[in-house]
N, C-alpha and C positions, 0 to 999 in steps of 0.2 A: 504493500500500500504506500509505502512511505518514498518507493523506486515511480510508483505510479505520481502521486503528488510532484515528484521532484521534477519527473518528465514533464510534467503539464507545465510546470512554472520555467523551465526550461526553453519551453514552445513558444510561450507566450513571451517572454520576455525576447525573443528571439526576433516574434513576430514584429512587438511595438517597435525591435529597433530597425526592422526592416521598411514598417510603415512612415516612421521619422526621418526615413533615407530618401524615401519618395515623395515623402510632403515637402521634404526643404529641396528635392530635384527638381521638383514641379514648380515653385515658384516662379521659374522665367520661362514655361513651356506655354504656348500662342495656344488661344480658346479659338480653334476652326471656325466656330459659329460668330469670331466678330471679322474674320474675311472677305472684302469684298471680292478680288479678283490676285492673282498672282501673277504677272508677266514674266517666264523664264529664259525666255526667247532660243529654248534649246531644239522645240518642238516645232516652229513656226514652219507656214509655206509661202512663197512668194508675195502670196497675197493676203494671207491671215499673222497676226502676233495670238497666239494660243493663249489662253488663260488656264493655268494650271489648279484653279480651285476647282472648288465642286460647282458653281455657278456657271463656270462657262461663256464669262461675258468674252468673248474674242475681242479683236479689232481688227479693222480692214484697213488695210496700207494701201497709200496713195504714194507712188515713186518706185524707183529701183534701190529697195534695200540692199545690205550685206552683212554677214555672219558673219564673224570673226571670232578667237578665241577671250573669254568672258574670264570675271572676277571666279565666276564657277560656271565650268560648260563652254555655250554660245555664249556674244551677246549682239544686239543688232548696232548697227555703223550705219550713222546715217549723214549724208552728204550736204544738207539743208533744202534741199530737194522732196526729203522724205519725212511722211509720218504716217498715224496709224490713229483711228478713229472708232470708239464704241458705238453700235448702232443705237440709234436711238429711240430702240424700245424701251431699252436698259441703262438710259440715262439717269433716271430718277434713282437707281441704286449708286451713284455714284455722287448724290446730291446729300455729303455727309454733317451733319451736327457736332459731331465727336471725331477725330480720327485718328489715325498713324499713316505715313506717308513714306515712302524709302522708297531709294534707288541710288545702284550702284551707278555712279560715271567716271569715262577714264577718254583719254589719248583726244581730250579737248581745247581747243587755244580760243581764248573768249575776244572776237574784234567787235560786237555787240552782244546787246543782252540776249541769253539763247534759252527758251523752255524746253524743261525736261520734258513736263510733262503738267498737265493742268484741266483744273474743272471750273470752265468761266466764261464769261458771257466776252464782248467785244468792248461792254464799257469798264466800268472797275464793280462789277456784280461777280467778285471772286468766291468762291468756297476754299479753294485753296488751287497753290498752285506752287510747284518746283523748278525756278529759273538758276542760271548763271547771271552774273552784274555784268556790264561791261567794262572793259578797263582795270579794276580790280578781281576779279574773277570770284570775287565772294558767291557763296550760295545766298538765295534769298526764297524765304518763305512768308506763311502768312494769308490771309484775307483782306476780306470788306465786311467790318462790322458797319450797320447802317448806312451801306453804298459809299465808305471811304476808304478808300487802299491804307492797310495799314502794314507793309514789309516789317520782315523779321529778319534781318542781317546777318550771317555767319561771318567770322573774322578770318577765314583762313582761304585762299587762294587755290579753290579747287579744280581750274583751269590750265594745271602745271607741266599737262600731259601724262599724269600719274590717275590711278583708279583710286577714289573715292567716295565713300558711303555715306548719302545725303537725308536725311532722316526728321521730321517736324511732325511731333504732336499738336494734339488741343485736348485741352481737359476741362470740360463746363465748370468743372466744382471752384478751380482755381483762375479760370477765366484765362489762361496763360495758352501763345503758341511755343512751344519749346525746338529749338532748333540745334539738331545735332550735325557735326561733323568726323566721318572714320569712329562715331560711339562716345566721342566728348561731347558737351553739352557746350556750345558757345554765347549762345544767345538765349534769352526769352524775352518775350513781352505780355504786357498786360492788354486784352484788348476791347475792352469795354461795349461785348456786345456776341453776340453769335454768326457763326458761319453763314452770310446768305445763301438759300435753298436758290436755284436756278436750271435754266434748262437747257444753260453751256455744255457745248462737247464736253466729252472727256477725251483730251487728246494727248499721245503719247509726240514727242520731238518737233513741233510748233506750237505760238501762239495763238489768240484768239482770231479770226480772221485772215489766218496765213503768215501771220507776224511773227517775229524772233526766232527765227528756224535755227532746228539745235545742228551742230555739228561736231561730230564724236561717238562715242560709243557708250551703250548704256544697257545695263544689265540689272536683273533680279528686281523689278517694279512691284513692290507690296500696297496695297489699297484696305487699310481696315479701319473697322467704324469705334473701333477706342482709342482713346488714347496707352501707347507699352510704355512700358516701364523703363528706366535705365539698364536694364539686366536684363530686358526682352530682347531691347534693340541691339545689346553686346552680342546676344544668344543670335540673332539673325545673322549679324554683319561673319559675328566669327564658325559658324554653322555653315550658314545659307540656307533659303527657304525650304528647299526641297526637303533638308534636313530639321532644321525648325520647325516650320511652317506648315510640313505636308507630309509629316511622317507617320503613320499607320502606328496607333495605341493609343491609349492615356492612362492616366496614375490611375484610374478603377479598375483597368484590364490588368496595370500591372502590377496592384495590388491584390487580385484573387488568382494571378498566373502565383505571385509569391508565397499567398496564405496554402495555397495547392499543395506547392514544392512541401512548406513547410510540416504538412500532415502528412506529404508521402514518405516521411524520413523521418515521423516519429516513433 
């Protein structure tokens, strides 16, 4: 009885520290359910940029793309000639309150301001949007709370012909855009008001109306409707989405794969 007891508390204690292993794993692993779309550009065709979530939003290129080798995988190169456009059934999934915004860019030299990529009308009716600056190569993120452009600055020179990982929250509770660079936090602001909803493209490598065409290469586009964490966004940059983002399990499956283990072996 007393071998029986000793096994139980054995199991158990075995188990909680297994379960403690999982809880603080899981802390920076991406909730499927706040993804809008995933651009991985490893899958694409001529004509389509693939959305690797479970939605399925595509885009349809206008131009002659090019693949080249990516931060991870492909990534598309595009000449200012080119971009990619969500149809606009599936606009209004892109018309976000809350968000997370990334994307990898690299082998860029900035003679004007270039969009990554952007959700917005042709006047300043932004929900967000991911440009280079001109001249200083800074990233710039940010909206129009109440139809006024309110940019969010990054300090660092991401047009150097180097790969870099462009990343800006918004979190209602704290009312702040946060703007990362390569996973450092460089910038925030306060911005006194909400993301305007609108029924702007969502377009990948120009501006609104044909404007600011991007030139360079740009990989692994995340579109999600929360604001991540400082430890999500490390987890994506240093991961990649495929691995982050889109990897098969969660802490419930692989805490009854491990409660399993642990009964097969007592």
């Amino acid at each position: 009885m007393k071998v029986y007891v000793g096994s139980r508390l054995a199991t158990i204690i075995v188990f909680g520290f297994c379960l403690l292993t999982i809880i603080c794993g899981s802390e920076a692993e991406i909730d499927p359910k706040s993804i809008v779309a995933i651009y991985l550009f490893d899958n694409d065709t001529r004509d389509t940029v693939v959305d690797s979530s479970a939605n399925k939003y595509n885009a349809e290129i206008t131009g002659k793309p090019k693949w080249t080798e990516g931060k991870y995988g492909q990534a598309i190169q595009l000449d200012g000639t080119t971009w990619a456009d969500v149809d606009q059934k599936n606009q209004a999934a892109f018309s976000l309150p809350l968000f997370t915004i990334a994307a990898w860019v690299g082998n860029m030299k900035v003679a004007g301001h270039q969009y990554v990529l952007h959700k917005s009308t042709a006047g300043a009716d932004r929900n967000y949007i991911v440009n280079v600056q001109s001249g200083t190569g800074f990233f710039v993120g940010g909206f129009s709370p109440g139809g006024t452009w309110s940019p969010v600055v990054s300090t660092t020179n991401v047009a150097d012909g180097k790969w870099h990982y462009l990343t800006q929250t918004y979190d209602k509770k704290s009312d702040k855009v946060l703007v990362y660079v390569d996973g450092v936090l460089e910038k925030e602001r306060k911005m006194g008001g909400n993301p305007p909803a609108n029924e702007g493209v969502f377009r990948i490598g120009r501006g609104p109306g044909g404007s600011f065409p991007f030139t360079g290469c740009i990989d692994e586009i995340l579109i999600a409707r929360t604001p991540f964490s400082a430890d999500q966004i490390q987890k994506l940059m240093k991961d990649g989405l495929e691995k982050s983002a889109l990897a098969v399990g969660s802490s419930t499956n692989q805490l009854t794969v491990t409660w399993g283990r642990i009964k097969s072996v007592r």
